[in-house]
C-alpha positions as CSV (number, residue, x, y, z in Angstrom):
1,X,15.4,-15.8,7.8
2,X,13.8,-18.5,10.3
3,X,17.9,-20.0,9.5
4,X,19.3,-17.1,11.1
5,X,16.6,-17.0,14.0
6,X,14.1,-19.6,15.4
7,X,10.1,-19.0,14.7
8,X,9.3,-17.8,17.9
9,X,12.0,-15.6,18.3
10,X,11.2,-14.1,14.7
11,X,7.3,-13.9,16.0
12,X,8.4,-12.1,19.0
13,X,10.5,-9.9,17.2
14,X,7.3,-8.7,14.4
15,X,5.6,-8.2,17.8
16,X,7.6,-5.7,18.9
17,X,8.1,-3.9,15.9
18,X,4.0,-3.9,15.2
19,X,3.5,-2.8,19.0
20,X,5.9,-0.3,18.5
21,X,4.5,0.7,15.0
22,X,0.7,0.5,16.4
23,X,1.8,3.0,19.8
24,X,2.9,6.0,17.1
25,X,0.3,8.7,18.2
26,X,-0.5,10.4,15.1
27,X,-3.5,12.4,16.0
28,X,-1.4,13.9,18.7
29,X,1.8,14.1,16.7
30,X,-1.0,16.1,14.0
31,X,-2.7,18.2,15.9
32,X,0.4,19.6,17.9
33,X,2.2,20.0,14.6
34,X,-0.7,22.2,13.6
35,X,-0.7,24.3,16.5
36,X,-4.2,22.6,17.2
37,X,-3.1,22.1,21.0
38,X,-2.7,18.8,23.4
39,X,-5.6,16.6,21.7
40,X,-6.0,14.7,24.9
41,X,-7.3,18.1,26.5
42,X,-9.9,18.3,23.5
43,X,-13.1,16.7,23.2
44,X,-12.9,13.2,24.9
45,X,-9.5,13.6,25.2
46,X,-8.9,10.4,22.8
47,X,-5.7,10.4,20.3
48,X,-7.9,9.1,17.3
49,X,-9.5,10.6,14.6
50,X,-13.0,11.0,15.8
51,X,-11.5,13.5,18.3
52,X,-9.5,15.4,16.0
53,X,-12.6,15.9,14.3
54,X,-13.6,18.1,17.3
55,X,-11.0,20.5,16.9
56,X,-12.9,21.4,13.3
57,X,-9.9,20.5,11.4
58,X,-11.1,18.2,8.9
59,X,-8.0,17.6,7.3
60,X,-6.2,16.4,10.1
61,X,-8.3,14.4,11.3
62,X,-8.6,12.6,7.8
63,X,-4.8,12.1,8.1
64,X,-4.7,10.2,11.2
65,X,-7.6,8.2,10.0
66,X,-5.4,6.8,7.0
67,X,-2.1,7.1,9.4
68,X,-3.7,5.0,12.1
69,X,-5.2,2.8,9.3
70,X,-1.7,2.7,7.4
71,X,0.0,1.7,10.7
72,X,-2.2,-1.8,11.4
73,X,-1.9,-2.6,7.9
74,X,1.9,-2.2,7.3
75,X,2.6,-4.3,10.6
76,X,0.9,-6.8,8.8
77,X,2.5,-6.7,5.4
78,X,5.9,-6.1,7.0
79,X,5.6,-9.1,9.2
80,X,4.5,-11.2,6.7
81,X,8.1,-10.4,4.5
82,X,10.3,-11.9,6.9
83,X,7.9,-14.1,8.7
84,X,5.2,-16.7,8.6
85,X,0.8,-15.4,8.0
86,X,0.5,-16.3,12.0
87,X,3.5,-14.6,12.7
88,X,2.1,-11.5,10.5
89,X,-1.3,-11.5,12.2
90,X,0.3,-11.6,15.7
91,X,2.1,-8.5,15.1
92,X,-0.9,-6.8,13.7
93,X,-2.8,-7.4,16.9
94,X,0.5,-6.0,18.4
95,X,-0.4,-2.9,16.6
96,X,-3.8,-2.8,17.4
97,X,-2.4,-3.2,21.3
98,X,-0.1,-0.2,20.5
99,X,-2.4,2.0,19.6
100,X,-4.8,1.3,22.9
101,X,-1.8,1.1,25.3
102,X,1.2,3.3,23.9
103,X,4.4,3.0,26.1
104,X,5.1,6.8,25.3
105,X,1.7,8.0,26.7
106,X,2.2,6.2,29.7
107,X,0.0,3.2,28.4
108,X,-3.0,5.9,27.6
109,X,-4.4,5.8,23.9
110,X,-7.0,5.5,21.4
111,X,-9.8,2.8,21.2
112,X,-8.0,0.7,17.8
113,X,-10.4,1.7,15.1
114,X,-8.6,2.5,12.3
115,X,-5.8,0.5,13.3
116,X,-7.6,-2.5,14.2
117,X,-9.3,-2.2,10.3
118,X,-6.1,-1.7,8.8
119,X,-5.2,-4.8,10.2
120,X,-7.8,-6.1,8.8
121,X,-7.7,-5.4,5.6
122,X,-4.1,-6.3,5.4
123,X,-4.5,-10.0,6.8
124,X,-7.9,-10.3,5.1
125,X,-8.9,-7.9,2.9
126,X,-12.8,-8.9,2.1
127,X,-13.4,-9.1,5.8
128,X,-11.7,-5.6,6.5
129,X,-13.7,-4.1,3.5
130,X,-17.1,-5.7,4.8
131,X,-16.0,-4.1,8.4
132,X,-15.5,-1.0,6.2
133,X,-18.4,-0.8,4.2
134,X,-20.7,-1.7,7.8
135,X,-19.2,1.3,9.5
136,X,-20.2,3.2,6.3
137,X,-23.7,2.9,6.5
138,X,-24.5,3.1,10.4
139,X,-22.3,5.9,10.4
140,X,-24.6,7.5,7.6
141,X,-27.4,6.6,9.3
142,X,-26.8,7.2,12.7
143,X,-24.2,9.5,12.8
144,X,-22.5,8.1,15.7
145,X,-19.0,6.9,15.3
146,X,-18.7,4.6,18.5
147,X,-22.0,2.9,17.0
148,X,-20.7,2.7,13.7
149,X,-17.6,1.2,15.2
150,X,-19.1,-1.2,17.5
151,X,-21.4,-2.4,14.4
152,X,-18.3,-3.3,12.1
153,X,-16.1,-5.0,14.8
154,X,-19.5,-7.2,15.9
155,X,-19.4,-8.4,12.0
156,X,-15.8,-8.6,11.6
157,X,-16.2,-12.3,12.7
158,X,-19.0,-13.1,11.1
159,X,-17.9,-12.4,7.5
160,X,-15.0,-14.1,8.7
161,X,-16.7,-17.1,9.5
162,X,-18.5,-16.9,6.3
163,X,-15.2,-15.8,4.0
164,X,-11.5,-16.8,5.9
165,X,-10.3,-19.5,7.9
166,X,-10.2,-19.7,11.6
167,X,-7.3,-18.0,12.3
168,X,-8.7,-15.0,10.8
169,X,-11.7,-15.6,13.1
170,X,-10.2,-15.0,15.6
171,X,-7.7,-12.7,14.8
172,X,-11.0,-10.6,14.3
173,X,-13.0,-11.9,17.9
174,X,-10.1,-10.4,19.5
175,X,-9.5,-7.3,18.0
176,X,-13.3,-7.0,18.7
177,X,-13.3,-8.0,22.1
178,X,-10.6,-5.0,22.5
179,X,-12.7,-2.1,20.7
180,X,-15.5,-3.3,22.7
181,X,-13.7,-3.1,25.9
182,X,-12.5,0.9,25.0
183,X,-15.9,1.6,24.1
184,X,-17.4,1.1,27.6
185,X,-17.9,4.9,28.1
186,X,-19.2,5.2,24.7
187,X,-21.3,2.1,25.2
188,X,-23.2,3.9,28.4
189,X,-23.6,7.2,26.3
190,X,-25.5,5.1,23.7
191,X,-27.7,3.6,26.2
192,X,-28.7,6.8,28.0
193,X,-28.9,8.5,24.7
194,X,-26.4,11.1,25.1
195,X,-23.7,9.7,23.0
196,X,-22.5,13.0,20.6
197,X,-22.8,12.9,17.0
198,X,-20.3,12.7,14.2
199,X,-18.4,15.9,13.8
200,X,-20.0,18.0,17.0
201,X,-17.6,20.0,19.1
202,X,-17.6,18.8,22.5
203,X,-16.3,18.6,25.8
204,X,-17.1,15.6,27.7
205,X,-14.4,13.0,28.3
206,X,-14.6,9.4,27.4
């Protein structure tokens, strides 16, 4: 392949296709299949699964949990068929970039959750599991998704430290730096206390 193409033309290339991959709006696409309405006028008006959770639909929101999760983790495993690990791990940030900043919601989306795990898991499995298996338990025992969240991106790197090389380090810094970033809402909530719980109907933006 690299014959045909030069390496950074190639990287470029899985880029695009994981941005374009990541920016596919599933919780939207879901809900308004459903007849569940324009999820961005729901709850926080965010296109991931923790707001179509608001709309009571359980099953849909369980769908674009494994759809948004799917997503980062086939950019990965795609990329890495025609190009090089970097290459694949560059277009699964891409992803993760798609989902926060979709060109076809005028650059408006989610805050790279389940995306940002898929990719995870795909470039690094043991780290995206550990990531997993944190958001697990604070989500058990707090009931707060943005918390839960926050908690498995913050030891993303660590157990990558601990179990991958570098590169994996900070393929997981910066997807953490990025959830962090589209938390800031939820991040204020938690401190004043008035962050809602897992599966409560709400209306309050993020």
């Amino acid at each position: 392949m690299t014959g045909v193409v030069s390496d950074d033309l190639l990287t470029l290339l899985v880029c695009l296709f994981g941005y374009l991959l990541g920016s596919i709006p599933f919780g939207l696409l879901l809900t308004r299949i459903a007849g569940a309405g324009d999820l961005r006028g729901i709850g926080s008006g965010n296109i991931g699964a923790t707001n179509v959770l608001r709309t009571g639909r359980r099953g849909l929101a369980a769908a674009t949990l494994v759809l948004d999760g799917v997503k980062g983790a086939a950019a990965v495993l795609i990329a890495g068929l025609v190009a090089d690990p970097d290459a694949a791990m560059f277009a699964g940030l891409a992803a993760v970039l798609g989902h926060l900043f979709p060109i076809w919601l005028g650059f408006k989306g989610g805050k790279g959750v389940a995306t940002g795990l898929g990719v995870l898991i795909a470039a690094a499995w043991p780290v995206g599991l550990a990531a997993c298996a944190v958001w697990l338990v604070v989500a058990a025992i707090a009931r707060l998704s943005s918390l839960a969240s926050l908690a498995a991106f913050a030891s993303a790197p660590c157990a990558a430290l601990i179990l991958e090389d570098f590169s994996v380090v900070k393929l997981a810094l910066t997807i953490a730096v990025l959830v962090f970033v589209r938390h800031q809402a939820n991040i204020r909530r938690l401190v004043a206390g008035t962050e809602p719980r897992i599966g409560r109907r709400d209306t309050e933006r993020a």
